[in-house]
N, C-alpha and C positions, 0 to 999 in steps of 0.2 A: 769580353775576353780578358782573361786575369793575363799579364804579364811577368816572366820570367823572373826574377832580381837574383842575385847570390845571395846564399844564407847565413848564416853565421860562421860556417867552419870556411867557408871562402873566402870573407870579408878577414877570419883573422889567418888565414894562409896569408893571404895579401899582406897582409898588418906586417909580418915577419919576412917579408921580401924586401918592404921599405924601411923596416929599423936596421936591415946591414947597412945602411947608407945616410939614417938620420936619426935621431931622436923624436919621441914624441914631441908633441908644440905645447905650449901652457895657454891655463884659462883664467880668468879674471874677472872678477866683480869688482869695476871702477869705479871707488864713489862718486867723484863729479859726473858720468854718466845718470847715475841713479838719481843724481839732484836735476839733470837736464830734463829727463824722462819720465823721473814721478815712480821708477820701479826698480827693483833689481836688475841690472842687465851685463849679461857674462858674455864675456869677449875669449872665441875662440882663436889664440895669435896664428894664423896661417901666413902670415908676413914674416914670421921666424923661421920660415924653410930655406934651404941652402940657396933656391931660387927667388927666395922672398914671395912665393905663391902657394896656394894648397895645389897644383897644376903637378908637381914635381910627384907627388903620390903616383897619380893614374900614369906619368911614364915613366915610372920604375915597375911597376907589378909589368905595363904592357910591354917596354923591350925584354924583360925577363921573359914574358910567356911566349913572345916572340920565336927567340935566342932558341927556345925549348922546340916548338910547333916548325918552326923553317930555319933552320940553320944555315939554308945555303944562303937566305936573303946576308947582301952586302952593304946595304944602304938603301935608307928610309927617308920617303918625304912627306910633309903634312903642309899647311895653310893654319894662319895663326893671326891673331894682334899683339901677340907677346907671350906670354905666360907658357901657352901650351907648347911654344916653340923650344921658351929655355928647359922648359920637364925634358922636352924629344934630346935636347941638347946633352943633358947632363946624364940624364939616361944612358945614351948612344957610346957613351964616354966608356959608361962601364964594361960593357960588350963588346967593344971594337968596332961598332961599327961609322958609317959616315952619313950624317943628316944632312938634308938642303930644306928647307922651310922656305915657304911665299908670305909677303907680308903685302899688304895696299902699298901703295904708294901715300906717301905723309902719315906713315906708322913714326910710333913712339920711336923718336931718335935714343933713347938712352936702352929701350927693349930690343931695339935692333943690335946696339951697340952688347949689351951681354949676351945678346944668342952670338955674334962674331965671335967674342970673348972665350963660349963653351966650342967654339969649332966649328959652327954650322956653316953650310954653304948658305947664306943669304940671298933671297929672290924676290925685287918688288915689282908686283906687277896687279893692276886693278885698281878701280879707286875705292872698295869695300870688301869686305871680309868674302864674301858669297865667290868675286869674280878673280879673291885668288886661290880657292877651293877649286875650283873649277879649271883653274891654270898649273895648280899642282896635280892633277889628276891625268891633267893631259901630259906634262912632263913623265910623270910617274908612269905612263906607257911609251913613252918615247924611249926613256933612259933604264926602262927595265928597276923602278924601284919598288921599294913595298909603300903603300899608301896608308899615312898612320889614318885614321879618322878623327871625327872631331869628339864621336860617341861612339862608345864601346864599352865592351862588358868588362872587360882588366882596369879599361879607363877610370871605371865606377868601383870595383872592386879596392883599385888602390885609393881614388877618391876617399872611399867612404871610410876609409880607417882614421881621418881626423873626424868625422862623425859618430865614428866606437867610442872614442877616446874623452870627446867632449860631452857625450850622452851617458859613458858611462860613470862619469865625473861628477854630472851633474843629471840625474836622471828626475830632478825636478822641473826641471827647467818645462815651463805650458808652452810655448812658443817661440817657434827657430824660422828666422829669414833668411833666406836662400837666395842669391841670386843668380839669374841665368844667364847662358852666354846659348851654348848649345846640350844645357841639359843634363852636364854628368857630376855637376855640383849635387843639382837637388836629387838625381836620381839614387846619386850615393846617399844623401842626408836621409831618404826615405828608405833605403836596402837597412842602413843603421839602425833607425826608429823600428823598421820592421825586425828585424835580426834581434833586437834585444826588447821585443814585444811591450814597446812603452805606447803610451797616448796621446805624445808631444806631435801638435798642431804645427804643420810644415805648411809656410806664407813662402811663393817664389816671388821674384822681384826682377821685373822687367826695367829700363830705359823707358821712358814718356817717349822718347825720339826712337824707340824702336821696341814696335808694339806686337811682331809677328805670334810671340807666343802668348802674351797676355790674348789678343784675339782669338786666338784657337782656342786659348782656354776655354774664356766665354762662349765661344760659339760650336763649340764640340767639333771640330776641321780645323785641319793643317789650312792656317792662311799667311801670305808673305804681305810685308807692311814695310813703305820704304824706312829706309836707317839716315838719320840727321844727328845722333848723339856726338856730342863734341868729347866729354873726361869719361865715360863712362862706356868707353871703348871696347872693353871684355863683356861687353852685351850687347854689339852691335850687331847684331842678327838679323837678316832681312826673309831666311828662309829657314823656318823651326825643319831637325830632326823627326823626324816621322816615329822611331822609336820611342826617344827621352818624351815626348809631346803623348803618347799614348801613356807614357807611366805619370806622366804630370799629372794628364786630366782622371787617371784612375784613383792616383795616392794622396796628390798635394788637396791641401786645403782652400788656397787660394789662390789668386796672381794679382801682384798690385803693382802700379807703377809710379816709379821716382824721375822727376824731372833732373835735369843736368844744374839746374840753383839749389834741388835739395839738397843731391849727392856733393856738390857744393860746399856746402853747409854744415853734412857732416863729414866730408875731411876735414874742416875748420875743427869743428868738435874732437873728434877723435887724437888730433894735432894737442888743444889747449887742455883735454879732459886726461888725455894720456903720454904725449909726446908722440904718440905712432907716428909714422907715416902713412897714411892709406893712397891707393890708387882710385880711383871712378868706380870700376865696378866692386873694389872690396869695400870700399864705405857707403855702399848703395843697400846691405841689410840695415844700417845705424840708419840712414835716412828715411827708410819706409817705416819704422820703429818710431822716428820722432813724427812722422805724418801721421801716425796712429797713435798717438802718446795716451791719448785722452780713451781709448778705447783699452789701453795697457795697462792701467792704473791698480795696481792688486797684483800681479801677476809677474812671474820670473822669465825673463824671456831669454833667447841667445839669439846673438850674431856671432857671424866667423868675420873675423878681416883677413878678406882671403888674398888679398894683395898689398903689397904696397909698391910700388914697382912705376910711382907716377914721376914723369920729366920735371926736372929742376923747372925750368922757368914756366910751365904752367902750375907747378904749387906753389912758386911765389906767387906768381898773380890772384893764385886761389884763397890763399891764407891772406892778402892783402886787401884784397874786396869783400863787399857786401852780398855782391850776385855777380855771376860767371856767364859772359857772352862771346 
């Protein structure tokens, strides 16, 4: 069964809903990366968004289409680790309307603290990402709001426009790492590659400590796999998307998975090589890139640093050690 994607003239509708509200992001070929890796490797900056995440894309296209499809909706709730709560947030802003987001309980105190910051109604409840989806759903009939999702198609549409942008910048680039959270990263990275008919080899990248969708991958079925990731929080997934997981196993290339010492490893990197800041899951394509280094040797690869949005005092302790426990 072939699945749906937006084509090109959607992906740049989208493109032009999100530059009222931001600039395109810049790319980079960092030497000291290329001396780490043994290759060219271009750095998509998705940490330069007003949110500091590429997240901020998919909820500007989807409160717009929103705004357009149900005007009477008054207020919207979703479940988050951060990233997709401050997109709902700064979104929400534009339109008038009023967000409440769920977070686990022992979420990022400084993600918590910028979704207050954009307005949101804050709500922790759960100790993992799945059990406060599930508690936002149930609010979201109780209180009469609209339920954003965690995958959707505006979600991927606005997504994917830092994927136009880096692809079409650099349309040599053999291989792009993607990482997953709930799917609308890579689903956008592959609507791109497809939209502008390139050949660029799409690697997803799963959490070691939360293996749901690398499983499926391999095993052709939706399978759930418990979640133990400590930094690498925006891919704590314990139960893959049933959509984004049919366009994975149809489009991606691969699914590989990084340990929470890799991702480790290369926030350090990204930190000495560039000054970035990265978060866990946005330094988790540089990490699967260095576990393959020897296999990448000849080859011009991308990553997105699609976060950086990580707590003060677990990046000191991260930047100060050898290995992250």
């Amino acid at each position: 069964m072939t699945h749906q994607l937006p084509d090109r003239n959607a992906l740049e509708a989208a493109a032009q809903i999100i530059y009222r509200a931001m600039p395109p992001t810049p790319q980079y070929a960092w030497p000291l990366l290329r001396e780490a890796l043994g290759t060219e490797v271009w750095v998509k900056h998705e940490n330069h968004t007003p949110t500091g995440a590429f997240k901020v894309r998919g909820g500007l296209v989807y409160m717009h289409e929103l705004a357009r499809r149900a005007p009477q909706v008054k207020g919207v709730i979703s479940a988050t680790r951060g990233n997709h709560g401050q997109s709902v947030g700064f979104a929400v802003r534009r339109q008038g309307l009023q967000a409440t987001i769920v977070v686990p309980h022992g979420n990022s105190k400084e993600k918590n603290a910028a979704m207050r910051a954009l307005g949101v109604n804050l709500v922790e409840h759960g100790k993992e990402f799945q059990e406060s989806r599930e508690h936002a759903a149930r609010l979201a009939d109780e209180q009469q709001l609209h339920m954003i999702p965690s995958f959707h198609h505006d979600l991927v549409s606005g997504v994917a426009s830092y994927w136009m942008e880096f692809l079409s910048a650099q349309p040599e680039i053999d291989t792009i790492f993607v990482p997953i959270g709930q799917g609308s990263g890579i689903c956008a990275a592959i609507a791109a590659r497809n939209a502008l008919g390139l050949g660029t080899r799409i690697i997803g990248v799963v959490s070691a400590h939360a293996l749901a969708y690398k499983l499926s991958f391999d095993q052709k079925r939706k399978i759930e796999s418990p979640v133990t990731a400590v930094i690498a929080d925006g891919m704590a997934c314990r139960v893959p998307d049933e959509e984004s997981l049919a366009i994975i196993m149809q489009y991606a290339d691969d699914v590989v998975a990084v340990t929470d010492d890799e991702v480790a490893a290369a926030m350090r990197l990204y930190y000495i090589a560039t000054h970035n800041v990265a978060e866990g899951a946005g330094a988790a394509p540089l990490a699967a890139a260095m576990q393959m280094k020897d296999r990448l040797r000849g080859r011009r690869i991308g990553v997105p640093l699609c976060g950086g949005n990580v707590d003060h005092d677990q990046f000191a302790r991260i930047l100060s050690a050898d290995s992250f426990s």
